[in-house]
C-alpha positions as CSV (number, residue, x, y, z in Angstrom):
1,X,5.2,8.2,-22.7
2,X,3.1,11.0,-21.4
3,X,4.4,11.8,-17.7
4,X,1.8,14.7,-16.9
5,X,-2.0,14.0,-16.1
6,X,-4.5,14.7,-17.8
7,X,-8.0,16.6,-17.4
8,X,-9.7,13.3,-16.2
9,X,-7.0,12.2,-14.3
10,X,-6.9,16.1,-12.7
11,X,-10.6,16.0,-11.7
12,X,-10.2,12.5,-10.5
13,X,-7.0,13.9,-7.8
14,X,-9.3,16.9,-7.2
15,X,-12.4,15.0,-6.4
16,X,-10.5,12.3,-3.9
17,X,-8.8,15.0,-2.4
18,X,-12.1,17.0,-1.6
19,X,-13.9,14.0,-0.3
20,X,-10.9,12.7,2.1
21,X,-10.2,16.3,3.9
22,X,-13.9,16.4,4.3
23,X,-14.3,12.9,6.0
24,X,-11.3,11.7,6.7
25,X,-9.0,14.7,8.7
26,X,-6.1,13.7,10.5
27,X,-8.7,14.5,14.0
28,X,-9.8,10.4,12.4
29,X,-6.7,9.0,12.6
30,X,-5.9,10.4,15.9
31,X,-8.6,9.1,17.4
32,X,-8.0,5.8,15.7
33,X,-4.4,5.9,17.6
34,X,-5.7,7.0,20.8
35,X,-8.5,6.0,21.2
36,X,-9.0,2.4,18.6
37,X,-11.7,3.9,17.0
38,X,-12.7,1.6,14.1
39,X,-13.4,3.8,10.6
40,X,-16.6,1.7,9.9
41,X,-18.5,5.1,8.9
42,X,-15.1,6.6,6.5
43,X,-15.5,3.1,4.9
44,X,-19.1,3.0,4.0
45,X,-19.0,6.5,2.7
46,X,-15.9,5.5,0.3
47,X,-17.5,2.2,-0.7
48,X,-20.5,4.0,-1.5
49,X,-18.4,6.0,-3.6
50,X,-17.9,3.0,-6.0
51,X,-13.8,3.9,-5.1
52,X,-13.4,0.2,-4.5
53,X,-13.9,-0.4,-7.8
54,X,-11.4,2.2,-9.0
55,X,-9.3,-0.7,-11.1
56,X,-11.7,-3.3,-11.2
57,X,-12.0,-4.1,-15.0
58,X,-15.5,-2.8,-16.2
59,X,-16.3,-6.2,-17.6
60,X,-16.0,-7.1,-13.9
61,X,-18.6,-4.2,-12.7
62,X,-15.8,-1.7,-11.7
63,X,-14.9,1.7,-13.3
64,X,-12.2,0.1,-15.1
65,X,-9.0,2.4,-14.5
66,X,-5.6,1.8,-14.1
67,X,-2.7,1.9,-12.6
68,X,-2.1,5.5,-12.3
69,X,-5.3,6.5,-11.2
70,X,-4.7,3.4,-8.1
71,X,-1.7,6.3,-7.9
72,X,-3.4,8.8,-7.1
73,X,-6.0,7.5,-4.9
74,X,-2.8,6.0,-2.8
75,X,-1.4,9.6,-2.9
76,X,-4.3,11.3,-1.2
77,X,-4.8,8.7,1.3
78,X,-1.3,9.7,2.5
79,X,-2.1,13.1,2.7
80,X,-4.9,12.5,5.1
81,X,-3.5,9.1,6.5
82,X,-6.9,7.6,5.8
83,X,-7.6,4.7,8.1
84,X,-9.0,1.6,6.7
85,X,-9.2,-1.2,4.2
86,X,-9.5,0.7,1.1
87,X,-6.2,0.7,0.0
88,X,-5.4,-2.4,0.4
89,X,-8.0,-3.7,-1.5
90,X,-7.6,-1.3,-4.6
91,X,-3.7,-2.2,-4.5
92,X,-3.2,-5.2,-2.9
93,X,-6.2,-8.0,-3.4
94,X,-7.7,-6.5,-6.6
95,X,-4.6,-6.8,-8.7
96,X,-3.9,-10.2,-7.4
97,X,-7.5,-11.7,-8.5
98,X,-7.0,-9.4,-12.0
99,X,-3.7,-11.0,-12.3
100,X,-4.0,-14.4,-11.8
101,X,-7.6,-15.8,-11.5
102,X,-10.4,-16.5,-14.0
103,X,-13.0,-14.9,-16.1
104,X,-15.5,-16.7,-12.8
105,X,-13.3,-15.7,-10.4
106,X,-12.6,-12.3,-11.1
107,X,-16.6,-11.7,-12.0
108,X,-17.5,-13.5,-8.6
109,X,-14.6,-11.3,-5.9
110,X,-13.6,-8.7,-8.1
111,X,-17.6,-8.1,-8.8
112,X,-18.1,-8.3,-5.2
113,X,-15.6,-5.9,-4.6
114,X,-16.8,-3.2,-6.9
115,X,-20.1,-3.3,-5.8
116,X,-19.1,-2.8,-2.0
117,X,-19.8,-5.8,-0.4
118,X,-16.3,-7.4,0.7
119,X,-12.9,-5.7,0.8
120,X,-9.6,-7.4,0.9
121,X,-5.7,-7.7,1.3
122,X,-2.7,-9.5,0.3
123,X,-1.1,-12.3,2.6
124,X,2.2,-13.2,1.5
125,X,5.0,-12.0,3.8
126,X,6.4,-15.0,6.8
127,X,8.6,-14.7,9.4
128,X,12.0,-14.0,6.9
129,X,9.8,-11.0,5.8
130,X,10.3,-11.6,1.9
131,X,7.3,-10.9,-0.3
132,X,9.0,-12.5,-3.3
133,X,6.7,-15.7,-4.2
134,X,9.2,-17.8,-4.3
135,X,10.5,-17.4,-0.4
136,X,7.2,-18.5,0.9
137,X,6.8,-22.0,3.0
138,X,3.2,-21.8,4.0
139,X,1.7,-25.2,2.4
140,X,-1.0,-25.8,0.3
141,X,-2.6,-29.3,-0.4
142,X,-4.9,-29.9,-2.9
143,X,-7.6,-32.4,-3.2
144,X,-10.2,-32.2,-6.4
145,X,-12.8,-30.7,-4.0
146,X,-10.7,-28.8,-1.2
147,X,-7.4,-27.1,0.3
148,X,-5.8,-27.2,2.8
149,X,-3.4,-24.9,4.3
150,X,-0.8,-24.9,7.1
151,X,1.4,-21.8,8.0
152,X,1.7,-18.5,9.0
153,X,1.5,-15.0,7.1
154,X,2.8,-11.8,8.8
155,X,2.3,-8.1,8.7
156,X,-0.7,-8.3,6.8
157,X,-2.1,-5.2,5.9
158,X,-5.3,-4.5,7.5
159,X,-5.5,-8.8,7.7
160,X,-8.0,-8.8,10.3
161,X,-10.3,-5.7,9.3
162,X,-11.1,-6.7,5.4
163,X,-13.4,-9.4,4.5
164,X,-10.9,-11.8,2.0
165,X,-7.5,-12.6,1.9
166,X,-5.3,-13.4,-1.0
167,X,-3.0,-16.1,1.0
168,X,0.1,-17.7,-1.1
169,X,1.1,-20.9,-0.4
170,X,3.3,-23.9,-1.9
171,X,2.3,-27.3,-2.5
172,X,4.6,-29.3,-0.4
173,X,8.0,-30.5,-1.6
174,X,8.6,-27.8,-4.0
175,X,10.6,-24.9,-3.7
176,X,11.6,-21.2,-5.6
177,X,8.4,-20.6,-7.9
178,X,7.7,-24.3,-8.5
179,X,4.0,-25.4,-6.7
180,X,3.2,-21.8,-5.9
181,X,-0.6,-20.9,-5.8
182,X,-2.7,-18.3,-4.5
183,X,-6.0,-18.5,-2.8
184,X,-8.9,-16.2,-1.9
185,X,-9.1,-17.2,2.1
186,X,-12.2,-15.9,3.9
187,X,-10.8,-14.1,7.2
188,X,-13.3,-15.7,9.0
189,X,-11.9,-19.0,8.9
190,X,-8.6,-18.0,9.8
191,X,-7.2,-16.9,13.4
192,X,-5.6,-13.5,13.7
193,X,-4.0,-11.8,16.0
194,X,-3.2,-7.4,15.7
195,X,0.1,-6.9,15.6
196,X,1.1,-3.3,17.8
197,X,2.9,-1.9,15.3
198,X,4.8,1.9,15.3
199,X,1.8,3.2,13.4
200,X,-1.3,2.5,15.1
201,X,-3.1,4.2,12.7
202,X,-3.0,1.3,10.2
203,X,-4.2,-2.6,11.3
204,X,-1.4,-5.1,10.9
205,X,-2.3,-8.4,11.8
206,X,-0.5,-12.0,12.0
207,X,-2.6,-14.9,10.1
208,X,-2.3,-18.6,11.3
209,X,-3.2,-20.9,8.4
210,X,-3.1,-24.0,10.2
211,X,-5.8,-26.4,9.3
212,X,-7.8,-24.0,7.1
213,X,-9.9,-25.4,4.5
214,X,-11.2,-23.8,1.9
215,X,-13.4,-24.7,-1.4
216,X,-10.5,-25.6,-4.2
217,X,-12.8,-23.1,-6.3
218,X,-11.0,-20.5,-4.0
219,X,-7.6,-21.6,-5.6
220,X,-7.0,-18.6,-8.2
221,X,-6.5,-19.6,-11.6
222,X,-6.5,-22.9,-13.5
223,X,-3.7,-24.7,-11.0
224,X,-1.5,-25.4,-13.9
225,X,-0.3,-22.3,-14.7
226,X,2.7,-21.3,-12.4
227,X,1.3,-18.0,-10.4
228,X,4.5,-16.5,-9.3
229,X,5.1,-14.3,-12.2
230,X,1.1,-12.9,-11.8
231,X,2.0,-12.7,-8.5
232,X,5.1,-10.8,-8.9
233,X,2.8,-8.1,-11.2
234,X,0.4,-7.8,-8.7
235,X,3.0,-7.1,-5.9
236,X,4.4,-3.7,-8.1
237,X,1.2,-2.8,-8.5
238,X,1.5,-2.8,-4.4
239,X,4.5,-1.8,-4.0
240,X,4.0,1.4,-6.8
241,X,0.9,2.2,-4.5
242,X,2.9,2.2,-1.5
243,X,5.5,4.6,-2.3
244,X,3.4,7.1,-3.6
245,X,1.4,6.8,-0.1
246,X,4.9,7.5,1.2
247,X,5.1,10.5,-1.1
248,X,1.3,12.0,0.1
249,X,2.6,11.7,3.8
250,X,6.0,13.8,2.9
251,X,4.0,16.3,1.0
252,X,1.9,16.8,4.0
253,X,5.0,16.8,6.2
254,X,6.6,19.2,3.8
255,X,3.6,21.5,4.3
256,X,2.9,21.6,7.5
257,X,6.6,22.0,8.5
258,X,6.9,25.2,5.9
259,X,3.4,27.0,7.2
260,X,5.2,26.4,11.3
261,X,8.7,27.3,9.8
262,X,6.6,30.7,8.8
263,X,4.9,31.2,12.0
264,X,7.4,30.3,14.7
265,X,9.8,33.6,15.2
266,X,13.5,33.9,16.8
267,X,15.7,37.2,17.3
268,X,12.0,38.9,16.2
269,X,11.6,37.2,12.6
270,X,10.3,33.7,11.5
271,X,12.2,31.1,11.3
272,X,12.1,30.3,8.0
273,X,13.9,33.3,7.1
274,X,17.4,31.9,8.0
275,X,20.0,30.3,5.4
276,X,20.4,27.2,7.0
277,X,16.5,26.5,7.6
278,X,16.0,27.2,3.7
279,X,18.7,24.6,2.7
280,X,16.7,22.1,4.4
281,X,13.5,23.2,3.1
282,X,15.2,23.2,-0.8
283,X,16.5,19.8,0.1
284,X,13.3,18.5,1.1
285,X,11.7,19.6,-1.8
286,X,14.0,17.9,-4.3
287,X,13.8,14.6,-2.3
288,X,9.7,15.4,-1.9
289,X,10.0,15.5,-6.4
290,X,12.0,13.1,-7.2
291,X,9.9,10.1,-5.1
292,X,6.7,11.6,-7.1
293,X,8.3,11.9,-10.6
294,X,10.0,8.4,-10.2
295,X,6.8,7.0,-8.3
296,X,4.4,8.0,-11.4
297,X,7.0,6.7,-13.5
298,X,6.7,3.7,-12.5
299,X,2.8,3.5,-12.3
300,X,2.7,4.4,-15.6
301,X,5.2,2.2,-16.6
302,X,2.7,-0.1,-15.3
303,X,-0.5,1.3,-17.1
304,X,1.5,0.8,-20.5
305,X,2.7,-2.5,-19.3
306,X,6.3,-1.2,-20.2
307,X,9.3,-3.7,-19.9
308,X,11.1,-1.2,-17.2
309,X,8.1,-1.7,-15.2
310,X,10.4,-4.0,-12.6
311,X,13.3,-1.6,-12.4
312,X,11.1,1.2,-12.2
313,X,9.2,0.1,-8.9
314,X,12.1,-0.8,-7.2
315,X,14.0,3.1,-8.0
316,X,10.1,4.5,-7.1
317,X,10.2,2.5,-3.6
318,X,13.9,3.8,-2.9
319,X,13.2,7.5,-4.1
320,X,10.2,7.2,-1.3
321,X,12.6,5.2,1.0
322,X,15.3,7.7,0.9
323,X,12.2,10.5,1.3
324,X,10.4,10.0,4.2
325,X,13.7,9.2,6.0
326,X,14.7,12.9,5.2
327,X,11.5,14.4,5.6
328,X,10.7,12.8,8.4
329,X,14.3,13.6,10.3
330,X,13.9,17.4,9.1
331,X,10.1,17.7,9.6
332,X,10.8,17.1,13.6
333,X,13.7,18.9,13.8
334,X,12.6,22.2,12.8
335,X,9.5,21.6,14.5
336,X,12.0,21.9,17.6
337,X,10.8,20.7,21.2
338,X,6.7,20.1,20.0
339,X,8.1,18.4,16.7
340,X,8.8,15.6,19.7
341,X,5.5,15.6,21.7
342,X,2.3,13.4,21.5
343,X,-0.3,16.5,21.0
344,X,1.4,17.5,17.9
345,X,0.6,15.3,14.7
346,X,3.7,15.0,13.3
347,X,4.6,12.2,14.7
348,X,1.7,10.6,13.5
349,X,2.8,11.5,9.8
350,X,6.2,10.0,10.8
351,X,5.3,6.6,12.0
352,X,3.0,6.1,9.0
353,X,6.1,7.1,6.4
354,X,8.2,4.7,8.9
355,X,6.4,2.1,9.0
356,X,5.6,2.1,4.9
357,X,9.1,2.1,4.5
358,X,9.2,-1.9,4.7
359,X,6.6,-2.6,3.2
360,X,6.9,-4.7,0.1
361,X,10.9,-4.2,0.0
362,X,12.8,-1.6,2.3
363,X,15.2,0.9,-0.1
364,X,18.1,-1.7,0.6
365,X,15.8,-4.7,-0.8
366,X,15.3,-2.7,-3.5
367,X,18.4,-1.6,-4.4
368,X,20.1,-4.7,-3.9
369,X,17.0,-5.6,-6.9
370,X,18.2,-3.0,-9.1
371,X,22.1,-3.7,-8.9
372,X,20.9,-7.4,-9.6
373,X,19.0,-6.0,-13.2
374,X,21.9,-4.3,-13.7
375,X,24.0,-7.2,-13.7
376,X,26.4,-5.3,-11.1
């Protein structure tokens, strides 16, 4: 198992990380936060990029990469805290429709999203904020020509921005992964409602299913095979995606705390000269490592389709867990008094990490997964 990129892979981290400085610097997000600027025009530019299609099979009319390469993308969207839908369709609604829907169905939305036109999220998490498949109680009842849903999805990742939703429901009656089934929702014919989340940099939205009806050509799959396992591959596929994010918001934390740390001078020299500001910095740096080692572990325990793929997400979401919790503590601190204040960005860094942090599994979901792999 090769842990290092390659040349492609390289050029592919270069070329994202060009682009995103260029049109997406953290002036974007800021004026997202303060003022609600939508990122319509960072958007276009990306989609006109083709990067929707990063992971979108190339039988589908996508480039046809993987798992490591959604890595990386996800990496340098932390680093800029790129506003917008993009991730969360590369991440969230591509690997759903990849995972569990047809030949038609992936040609017909996965087609559409490689070639721009809609974008698209992942609606699955309800008020006990589980996103394991087989805690959801939204309903699904299916007729030979239609569905009909009843419900509510929460925190929904740019839910009422993008132009699709993957919603998972149960067919009444059942319960654990028995009935479950996915559908590709239009958000038009749902109601939606922003939620004002810690970072306002990033849409979150509450979706209220009640009474929607949608073609049952929408339902993903055949609607005899049981989705939750698909489901359950598409969602480390997410979650992989968002701890490397985490890890792209700690490197630029980690950065712009060591260039001030260099800068800002007490008793005549900088601050970063003094022993107990470098023991922070060394063990920033080892946190900052280990969530990108263990992260692109796991993606690439994904690429390969290894059998530690499941154990490996949950230790990648806990290394980033455990990260931007230090990073973010020490990244204010030695920041002193402006490390605290709404001019400086580092707060917006912080609320982004923070409010990753649960996405998918917090660190103690995810470690109370592992000990239950581990049979302890």
């Amino acid at each position: 198992m090769e842990l290092e990129l390659n040349a492609d892979q390289e050029d592919l981290r270069d070329s994202i990380r060009a682009v995103l400085s260029r049109e997406s610097p953290v002036a974007l997000a800021r004026r997202v936060v303060d003022d609600g600027v939508r990122p319509d025009a960072l958007s276009s530019t990306l989609a006109e990029l083709g990067w929707s299609g990063l992971t979108v099979p190339e039988s589908d009319g996508g480039i046809g990469l993987g798992m490591i390469e959604a890595g990386i993308l996800a990496e340098e969207i932390g680093r800029v805290m790129a506003p917008g839908p993009l991730l969360a369709t590369v991440t969230q609604f591509v690997p759903a429709v990849r995972e569990i829907g047809t030949s038609e169905q992936r040609a017909r939305f996965l087609g559409a999203v490689a070639a721009g036109e809609i974008s698209g999220s992942l609606a699955i998490a309800e008020h006990r904020g589980s996103f394991d498949p087989a805690a959801v109680t939204a309903t699904v009842v299916l007729d030979d020509t239609h569905a009909v849903l009843a419900g509510e999805k929460r925190f929904v990742v740019e839910g009422d921005a993008v132009d699709e939703l993957v919603v998972v429901a149960r067919e009444p009656g059942t319960s654990g992964d028995d009935g479950v089934h996915a559908l590709v929702v239009p958000v038009s014919s749902v109601r939606t409602r922003p939620v004002h989340a810690l970072d306002a940099s990033r849409r979150l939205a509450h979706v209220d299913l009640d009474g929607v009806r949608v073609e049952r050509e929408r339902l993903l799959g055949d609607g005899r095979a049981p989705s939750a396992p698909a489901l359950r591959r598409a969602i480390e596929e997410a979650t992989v995606a968002a701890a490397l994010e985490i890890v792209g918001i700690a490197q630029t934390i980690f950065d712009v705390t060591l260039e001030y740390a260099k800068q800002r001078e007490q008793f005549g020299v900088p601050i970063g000269s003094f022993q107990a500001i470098k023991h922070k910095f060394a063990d920033m740096i080892v946190s900052l490592e280990r969530a990108r080692a263990t992260g692109y572990f796991a993606a690439l325990t994904i690429a390969e389709d290894d059998p530690r793929r499941t154990s490996a997400t949950s230790v990648a979401k806990v290394a980033a867990g455990d990260c931007q919790r230090l990073l973010g503590k020490e990244g204010i601190q030695i920041h002193g008094g402006i490390g605290y204040t709404w001019e400086h960005d580092m707060h917006l860094y912080v609320k982004r990490a923070k409010s990753l942090e649960p996405l998918f599994g917090s660190s103690t979901t995810h470690r109370a997964r592992i000990a239950d792999l581990l049979g302890v």
